[in-house]
KEMARFI-955352 format. One record per residue (C-alpha): residue in one letter; chain; x, y, z. Coordinates in steps of 0.5 Angstrom, whole numbers. Example, Ala and Ser with C-alpha at 12.3 -4.5 7.8 and 13.67 -1.06 7.14 Angstrom:
[A A [25 -9 16]] [S A [27 -2 14]] 
This chain:
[X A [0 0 0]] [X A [2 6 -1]] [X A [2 12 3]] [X A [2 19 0]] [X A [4 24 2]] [X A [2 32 0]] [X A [5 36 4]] [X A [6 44 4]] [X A [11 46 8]] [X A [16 54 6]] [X A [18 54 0]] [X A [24 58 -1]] [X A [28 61 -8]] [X A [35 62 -10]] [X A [35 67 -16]] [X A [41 70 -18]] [X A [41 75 -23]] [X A [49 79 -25]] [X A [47 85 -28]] [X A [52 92 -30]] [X A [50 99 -30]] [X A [50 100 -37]] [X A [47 93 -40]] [X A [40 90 -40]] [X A [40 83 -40]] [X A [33 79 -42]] [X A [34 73 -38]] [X A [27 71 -39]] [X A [24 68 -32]] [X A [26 63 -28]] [X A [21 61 -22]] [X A [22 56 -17]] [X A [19 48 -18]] [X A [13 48 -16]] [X A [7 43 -13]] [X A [13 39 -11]] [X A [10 32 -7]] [X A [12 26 -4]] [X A [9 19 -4]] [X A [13 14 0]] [X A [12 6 -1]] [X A [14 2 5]] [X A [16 -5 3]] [X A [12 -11 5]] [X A [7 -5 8]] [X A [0 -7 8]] [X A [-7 -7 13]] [X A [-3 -11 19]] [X A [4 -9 17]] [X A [3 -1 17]] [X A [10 0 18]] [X A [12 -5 14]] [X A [15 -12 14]] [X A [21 -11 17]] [X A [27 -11 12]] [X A [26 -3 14]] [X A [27 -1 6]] [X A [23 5 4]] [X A [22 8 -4]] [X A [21 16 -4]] [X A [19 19 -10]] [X A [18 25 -11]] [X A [15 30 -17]] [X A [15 37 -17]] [X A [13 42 -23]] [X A [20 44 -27]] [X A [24 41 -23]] [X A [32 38 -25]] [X A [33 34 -20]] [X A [31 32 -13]] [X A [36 32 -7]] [X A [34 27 0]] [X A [36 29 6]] [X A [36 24 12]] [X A [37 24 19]] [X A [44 19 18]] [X A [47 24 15]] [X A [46 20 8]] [X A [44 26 2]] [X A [43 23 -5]] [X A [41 27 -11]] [X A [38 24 -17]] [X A [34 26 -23]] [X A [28 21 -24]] [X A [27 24 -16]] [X A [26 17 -15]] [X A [30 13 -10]] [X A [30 7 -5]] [X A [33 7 2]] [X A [35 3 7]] [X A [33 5 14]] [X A [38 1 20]] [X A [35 2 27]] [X A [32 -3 30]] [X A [25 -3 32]] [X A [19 2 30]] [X A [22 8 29]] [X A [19 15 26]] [X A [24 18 21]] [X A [23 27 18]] [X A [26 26 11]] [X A [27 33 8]] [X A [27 34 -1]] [X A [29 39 -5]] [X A [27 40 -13]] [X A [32 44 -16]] [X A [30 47 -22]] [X A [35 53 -27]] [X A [39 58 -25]] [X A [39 54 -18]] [X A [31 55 -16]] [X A [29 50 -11]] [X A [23 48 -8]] [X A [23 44 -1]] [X A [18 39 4]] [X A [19 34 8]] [X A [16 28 10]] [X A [15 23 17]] [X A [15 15 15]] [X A [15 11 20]] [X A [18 4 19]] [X A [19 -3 22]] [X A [26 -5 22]] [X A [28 -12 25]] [X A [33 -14 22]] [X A [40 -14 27]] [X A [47 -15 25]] [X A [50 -21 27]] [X A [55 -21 33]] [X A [61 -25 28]] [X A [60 -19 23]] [X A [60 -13 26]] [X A [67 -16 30]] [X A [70 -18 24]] [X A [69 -11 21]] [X A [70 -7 27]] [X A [76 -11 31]] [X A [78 -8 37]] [X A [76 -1 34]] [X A [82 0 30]] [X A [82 -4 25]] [X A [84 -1 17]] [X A [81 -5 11]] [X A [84 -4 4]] [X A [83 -6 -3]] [X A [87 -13 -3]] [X A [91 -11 -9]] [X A [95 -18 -9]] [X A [91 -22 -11]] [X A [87 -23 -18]] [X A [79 -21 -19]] [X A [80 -15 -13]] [X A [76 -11 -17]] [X A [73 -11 -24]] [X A [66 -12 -26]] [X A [59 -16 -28]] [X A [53 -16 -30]] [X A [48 -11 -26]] [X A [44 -17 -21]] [X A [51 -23 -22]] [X A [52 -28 -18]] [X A [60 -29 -20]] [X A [65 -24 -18]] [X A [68 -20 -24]] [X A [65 -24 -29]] [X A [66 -19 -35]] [X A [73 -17 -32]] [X A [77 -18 -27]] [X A [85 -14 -25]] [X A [91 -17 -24]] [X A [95 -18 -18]] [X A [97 -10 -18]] [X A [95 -8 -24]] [X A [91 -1 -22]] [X A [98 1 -17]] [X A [98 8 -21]] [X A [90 9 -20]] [X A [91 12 -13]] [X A [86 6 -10]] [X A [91 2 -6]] [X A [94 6 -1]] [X A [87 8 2]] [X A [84 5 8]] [X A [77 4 10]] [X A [76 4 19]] [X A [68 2 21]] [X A [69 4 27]] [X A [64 1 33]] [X A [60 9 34]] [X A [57 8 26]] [X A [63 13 24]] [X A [66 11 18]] [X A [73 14 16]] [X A [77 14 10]] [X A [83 15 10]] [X A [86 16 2]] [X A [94 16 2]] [X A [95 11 10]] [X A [103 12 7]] [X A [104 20 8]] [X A [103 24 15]] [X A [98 29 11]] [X A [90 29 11]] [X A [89 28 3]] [X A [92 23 -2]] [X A [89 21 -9]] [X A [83 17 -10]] [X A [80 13 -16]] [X A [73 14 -21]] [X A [69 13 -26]] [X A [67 19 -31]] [X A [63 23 -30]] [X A [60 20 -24]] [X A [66 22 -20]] [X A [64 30 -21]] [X A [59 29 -15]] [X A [66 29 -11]] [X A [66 37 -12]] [X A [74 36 -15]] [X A [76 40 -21]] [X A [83 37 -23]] [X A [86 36 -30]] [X A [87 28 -29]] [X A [90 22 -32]] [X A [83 18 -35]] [X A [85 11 -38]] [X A [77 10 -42]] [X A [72 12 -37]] [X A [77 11 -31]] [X A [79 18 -27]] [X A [86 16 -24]] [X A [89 20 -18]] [X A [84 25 -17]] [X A [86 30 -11]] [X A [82 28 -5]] [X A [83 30 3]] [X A [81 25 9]] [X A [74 25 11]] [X A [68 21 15]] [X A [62 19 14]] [X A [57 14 18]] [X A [57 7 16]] [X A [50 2 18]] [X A [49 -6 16]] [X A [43 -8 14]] [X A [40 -15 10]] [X A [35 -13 4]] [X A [32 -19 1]] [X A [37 -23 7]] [X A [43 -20 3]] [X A [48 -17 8]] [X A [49 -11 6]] [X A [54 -4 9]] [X A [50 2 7]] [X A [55 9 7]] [X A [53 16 8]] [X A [53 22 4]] [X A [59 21 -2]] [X A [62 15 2]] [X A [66 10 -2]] [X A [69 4 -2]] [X A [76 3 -7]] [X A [73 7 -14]] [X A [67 12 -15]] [X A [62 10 -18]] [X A [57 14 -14]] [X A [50 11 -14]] [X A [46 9 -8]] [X A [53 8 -3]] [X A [51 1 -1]] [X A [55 -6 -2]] [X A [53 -12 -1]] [X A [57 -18 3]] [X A [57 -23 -2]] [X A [63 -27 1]] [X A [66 -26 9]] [X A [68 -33 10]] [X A [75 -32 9]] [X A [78 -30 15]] [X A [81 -22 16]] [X A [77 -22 9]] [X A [71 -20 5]] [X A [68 -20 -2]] [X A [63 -14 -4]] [X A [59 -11 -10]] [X A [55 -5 -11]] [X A [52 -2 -17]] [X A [54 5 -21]] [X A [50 10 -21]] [X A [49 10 -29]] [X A [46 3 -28]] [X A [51 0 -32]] [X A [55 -5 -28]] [X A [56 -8 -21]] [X A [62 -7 -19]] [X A [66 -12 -15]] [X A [72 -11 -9]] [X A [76 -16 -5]] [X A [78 -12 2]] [X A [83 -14 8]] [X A [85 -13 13]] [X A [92 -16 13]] [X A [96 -10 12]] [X A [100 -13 7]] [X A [107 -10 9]] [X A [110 -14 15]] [X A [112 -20 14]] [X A [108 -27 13]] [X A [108 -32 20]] [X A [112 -38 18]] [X A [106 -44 16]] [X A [108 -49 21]] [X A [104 -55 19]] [X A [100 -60 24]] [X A [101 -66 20]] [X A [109 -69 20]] [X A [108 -77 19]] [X A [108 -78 11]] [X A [103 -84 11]] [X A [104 -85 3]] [X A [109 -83 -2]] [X A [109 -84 -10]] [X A [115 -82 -12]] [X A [116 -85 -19]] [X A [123 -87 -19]] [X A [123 -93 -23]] [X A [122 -92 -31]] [X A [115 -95 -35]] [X A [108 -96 -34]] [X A [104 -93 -29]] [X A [102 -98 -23]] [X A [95 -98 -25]] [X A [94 -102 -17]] [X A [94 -95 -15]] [X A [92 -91 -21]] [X A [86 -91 -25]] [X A [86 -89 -33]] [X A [81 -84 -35]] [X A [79 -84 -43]] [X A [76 -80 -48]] [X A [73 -74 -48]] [X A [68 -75 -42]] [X A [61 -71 -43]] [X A [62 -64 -46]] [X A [69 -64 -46]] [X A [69 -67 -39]] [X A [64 -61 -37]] [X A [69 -55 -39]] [X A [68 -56 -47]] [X A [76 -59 -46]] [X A [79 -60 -53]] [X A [83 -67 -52]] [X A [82 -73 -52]] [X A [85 -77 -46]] [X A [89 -85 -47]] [X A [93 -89 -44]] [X A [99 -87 -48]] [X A [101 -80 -45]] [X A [102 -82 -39]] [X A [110 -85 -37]] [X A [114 -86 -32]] [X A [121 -82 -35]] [X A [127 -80 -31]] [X A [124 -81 -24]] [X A [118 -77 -26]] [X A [111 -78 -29]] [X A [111 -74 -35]] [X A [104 -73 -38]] [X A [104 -70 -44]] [X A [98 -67 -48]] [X A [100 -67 -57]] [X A [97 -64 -63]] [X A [94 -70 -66]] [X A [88 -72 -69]] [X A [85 -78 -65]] [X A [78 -80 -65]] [X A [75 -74 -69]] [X A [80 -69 -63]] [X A [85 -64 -65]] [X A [89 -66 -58]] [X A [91 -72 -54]] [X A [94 -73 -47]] [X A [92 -77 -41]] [X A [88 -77 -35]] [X A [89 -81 -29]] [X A [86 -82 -21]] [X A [86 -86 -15]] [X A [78 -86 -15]] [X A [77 -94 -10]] [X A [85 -95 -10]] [X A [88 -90 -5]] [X A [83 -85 -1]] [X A [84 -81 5]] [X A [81 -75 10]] [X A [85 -70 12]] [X A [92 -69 12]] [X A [98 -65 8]] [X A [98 -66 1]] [X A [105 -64 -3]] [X A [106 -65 -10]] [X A [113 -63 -14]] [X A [112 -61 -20]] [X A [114 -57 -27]] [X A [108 -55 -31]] [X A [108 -55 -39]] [X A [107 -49 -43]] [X A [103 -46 -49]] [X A [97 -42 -50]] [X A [91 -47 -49]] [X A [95 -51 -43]] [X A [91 -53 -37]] [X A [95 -57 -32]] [X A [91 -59 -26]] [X A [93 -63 -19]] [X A [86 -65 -15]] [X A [81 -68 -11]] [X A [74 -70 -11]] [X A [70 -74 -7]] [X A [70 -81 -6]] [X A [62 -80 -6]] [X A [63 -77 -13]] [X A [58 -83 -16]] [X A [53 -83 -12]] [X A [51 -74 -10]] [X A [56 -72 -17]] [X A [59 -65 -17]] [X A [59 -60 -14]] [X A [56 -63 -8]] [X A [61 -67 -7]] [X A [68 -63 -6]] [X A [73 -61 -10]] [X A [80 -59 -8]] [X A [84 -56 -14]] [X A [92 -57 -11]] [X A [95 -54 -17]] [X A [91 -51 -23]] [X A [95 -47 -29]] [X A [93 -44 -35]] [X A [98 -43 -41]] [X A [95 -37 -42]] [X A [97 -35 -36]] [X A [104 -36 -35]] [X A [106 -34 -28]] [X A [100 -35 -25]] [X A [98 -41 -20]] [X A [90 -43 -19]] [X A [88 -45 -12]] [X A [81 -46 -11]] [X A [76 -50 -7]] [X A [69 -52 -11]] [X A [62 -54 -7]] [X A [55 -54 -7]] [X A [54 -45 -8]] [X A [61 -44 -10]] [X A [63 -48 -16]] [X A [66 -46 -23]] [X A [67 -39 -24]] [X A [64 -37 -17]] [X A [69 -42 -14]] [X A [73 -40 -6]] [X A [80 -39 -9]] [X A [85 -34 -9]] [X A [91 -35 -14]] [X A [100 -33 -13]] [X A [105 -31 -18]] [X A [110 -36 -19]] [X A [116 -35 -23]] [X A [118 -39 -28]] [X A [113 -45 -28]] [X A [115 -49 -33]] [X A [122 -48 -33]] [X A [123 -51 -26]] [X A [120 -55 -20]] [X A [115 -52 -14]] [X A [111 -55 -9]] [X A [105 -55 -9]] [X A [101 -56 -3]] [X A [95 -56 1]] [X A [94 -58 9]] [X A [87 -61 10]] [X A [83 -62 17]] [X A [77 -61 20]] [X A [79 -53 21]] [X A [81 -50 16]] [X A [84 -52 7]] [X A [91 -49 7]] [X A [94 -47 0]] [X A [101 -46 -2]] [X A [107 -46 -6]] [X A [113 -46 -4]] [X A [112 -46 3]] [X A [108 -39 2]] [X A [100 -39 4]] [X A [96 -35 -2]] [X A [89 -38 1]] [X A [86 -41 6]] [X A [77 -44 7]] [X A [75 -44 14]] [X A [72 -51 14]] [X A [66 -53 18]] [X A [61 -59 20]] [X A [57 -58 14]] [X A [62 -58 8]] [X A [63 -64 4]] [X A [71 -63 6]] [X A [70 -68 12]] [X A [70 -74 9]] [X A [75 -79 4]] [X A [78 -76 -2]] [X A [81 -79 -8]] [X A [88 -75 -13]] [X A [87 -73 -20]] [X A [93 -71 -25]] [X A [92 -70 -32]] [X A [93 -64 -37]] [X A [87 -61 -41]] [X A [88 -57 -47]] [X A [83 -51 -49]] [X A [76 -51 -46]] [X A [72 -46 -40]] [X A [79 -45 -36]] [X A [85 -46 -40]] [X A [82 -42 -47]] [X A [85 -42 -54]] [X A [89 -46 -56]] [X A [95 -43 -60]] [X A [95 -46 -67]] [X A [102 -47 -67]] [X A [101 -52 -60]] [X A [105 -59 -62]] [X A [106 -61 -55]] [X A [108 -61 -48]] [X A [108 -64 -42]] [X A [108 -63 -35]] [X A [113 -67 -29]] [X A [111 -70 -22]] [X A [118 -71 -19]] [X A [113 -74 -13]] [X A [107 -73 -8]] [X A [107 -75 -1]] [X A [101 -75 4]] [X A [103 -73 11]] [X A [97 -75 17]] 
């Protein structure tokens, strides 16, 4: 139902006329917006909810004859301009509480017209204690834009459900934007602070938008642009207030006045939490003002400049090591051959066709080794191979010493799925990706988790440079419990899952090795791709 509100309250105008002595200037009359009115819309509003059903949303719109744009001002602090007069606001404090909201319609030559409106509205929504402690700490906590790691800020479709779907920046790819000396403090009285160069003693810095939403920061400079993208634009310290809310059950941190978070893209300063379950991390969205994308952040509160704790791990007795020191065929009393090329490509529309013959034991090492060939109507060949019935376990420190082929189009990958696999199929039963490379990523190591609500591109990962992959051996590893999945390389923590009872990653797992070619993560293939192979010196299993 909505309640509608006419009020007329004092009207004021704001008309300014420049005129000299000797000229006469016809400037034609300006006037005031008049007739402005207000109609409010609570959500879930009805006859036996009259103050709504709890989420605490609220829609404004507002008309006013002549009017340019409408700004609403709200008792928080939070003032937002926009020129459909429309906007939706999410109201925080618990309990029934009754809100003045004040508007204004501007119209030319800075005319302007103002009413306000009373709305009482129903919040039951409480933040919950973890949340509010993970990102207030001891009240000095400073958040930052997580800069090493790729996909902490890039793009999706507006209402997407995969982080940086449409793009995604690479590990310190916007250093010279002005956006990763900033640091962001929620501090526990709703206060939220911004600081936007944390490496200098002054109170200013630069900071980072998108034209030409960034002009509602009231800066004029003559800045760098990179295609829409406004870099180091000058800006000083400042505060604003912070509050959490839950509309559609969706944690949300809403943001007063021009308060933002890595980038500007004005809009409504609201970003929804889509992920929290990382420790001393959070993943967040939130759409532009122009309507045209969501945009996507990694934050930290690690400070990313002192040295990492040294990873001590709690599994030291080896239970189980295949280290391929005799040469021949694989021993196939522990491990399963895979053939073929499975339903679509083996899910990932792959672009080879396993067999038997491209897997050896050479040189005290497996070697796998994907070919440009035609076999069975595929353009590739390269082998697939498990421990699925043979050897599986629960929990312990997985290592495996590896080199790792190279060429556009390579997909090597050392993992896990779980011993239920036949019987609840995939993603439901768990996988645990120890080592994935891309050949079109040279560099750069995958480690990543996929279960029921975070699988393929939406999948609980992180990723770490590491030079020269295909030149030299690195240990990739992972230390599995019931606690926590840990991801290394080279003794180096890159990320970390808290585990918990109701994951699919407390039960038996089997190995998987193979080299993909093509598909949805190893991309195009170079056309001059002939053949390379990747070398498994061992793989141990500590419990």
């Amino acid at each position: 139902m909505k309640n509608i509100l006419k009020i007329s309250l004092s009207v004021f105008m704001l008309v300014f006329f420049m005129a000299c002595t000797d000229d006469d200037y016809d400037i034609g009359e300006i006037t005031a917006p008049t007739n402005l009115q207000v109609e409010t819309a609570i959500l879930g509003q009805s006859d036996d909810m009259p103050d709504g059903d709890g989420s605490g949303e609220v829609t404004f719109t507002a008309t006013a004859q002549g009017a340019m744009t409408y700004k609403f001002i709200f008792e928080n602090g939070t003032e937002v301009t926009t020129a459909s007069g429309v906007y939706t606001h999410p109201f925080s404090e618990t309990g029934t509480q009754t809100y003045n909201v004040n508007i204004i319609a501007y119209g030319p030559g800075g005319t302007a017209s103002s009413t306000s409106v009373e709305v009482a509205v129903l919040v039951t929504y409480e933040p919950p204690a973890d949340l509010l402690e993970k990102l207030i700490g001891d009240g000095a906590k400073e958040w930052r834009i997580k800069a090493e790691a790729a996909g902490h800020f890039g793009l999706g479709p507006v209402g997407g459900s995969i982080p940086t779907e449409w793009y995604g920046a690479g590990p310190n790819e916007k250093a010279h934007t002005g956006m990763y000396d900033d640091r962001y403090i929620f501090e526990e009285d709703g206060t939220f602070v911004h600081i936007t160069d944390i490496t200098n003693d002054d109170a200013s810095g630069t900071v980072f938008g998108r034209a030409p939403l960034v002009e509602q920061l009231g800066v004029s400079c003559d800045c760098e642009t990179e295609g829409d993208d406004v870099l180091n634009i000058p800006y000083d310290d400042y505060t604003e207030n912070w509050s959490i809310s839950a509309p559609g059950g969706n944690e949300t941190i809403n943001l007063t006045g021009i308060g933002f978070i890595g980038y500007y893209i004005g809009g409504d300063h609201r970003y929804e939490i889509f992920d929290r379950s990382v420790p001393n991390e959070l993943i967040i969205k939130s759409t532009d003002g122009n309507g045209d994308f969501d945009w996507w952040f990694i934050l930290t509160s690690d400070s990313g400049g002192g040295a990492e704790e040294e990873f001590v791990s709690e599994y030291n007795e080896l239970h189980r090591e295949f280290n391929f020191d005799t040469d021949g065929e694989l021993d196939t009393t522990v491990w399963n051959f895979e053939t073929g090329n499975g339903e679509d490509g083996w899910g990932n529309q792959e672009s080879q066709y396993y067999t038997e013959d491209n897997a050896v034991i050479s040189g005290g090492n497996l070697v796998i080794t994907a070919k440009a060939e035609d076999i069975e109507g595929f353009d590739y060949s390269s082998s697939r191979i498990t421990t699925k019935d043979n050897f599986e376990f629960t929990y312990g420190r997985i290592e495996a010493r590896a080199k790792l082929p190279e060429g556009a189009g390579t997909w090597p990958a050392i993992w896990m799925l779980g011993s239920d696999f036949d019987e609840v199929g995939w993603p439901q039963t768990g996988e645990i990706d120890i080592m994935e490379h891309a050949g079109n990523e040279q560099d750069l190591i995958h480690g990543t988790l996929h279960y029921e609500g975070r699988s393929g591109g939406d999948a609980d990962g992180n990723t770490i440079e590491v030079d020269g992959v295909s030149d030299d051996f690195h240990i990739y590893t992972v230390e599995w419990s019931d606690e926590h999945i840990i991801f290394l390389v080279d003794g180096e923590v890159f990320h970390t899952y808290e585990n918990n009872p109701d994951s699919p990653f407390n039960k038996d797992f089997f190995l998987i090795l193979n080299v993909a070619m093509g598909g949805t993560f190893g991309g195009e293939i170079n056309p001059d791709f002939v053949e390379s192979s990747m070398e498994v010196d061992y793989i141990r299993v500590f419990q």
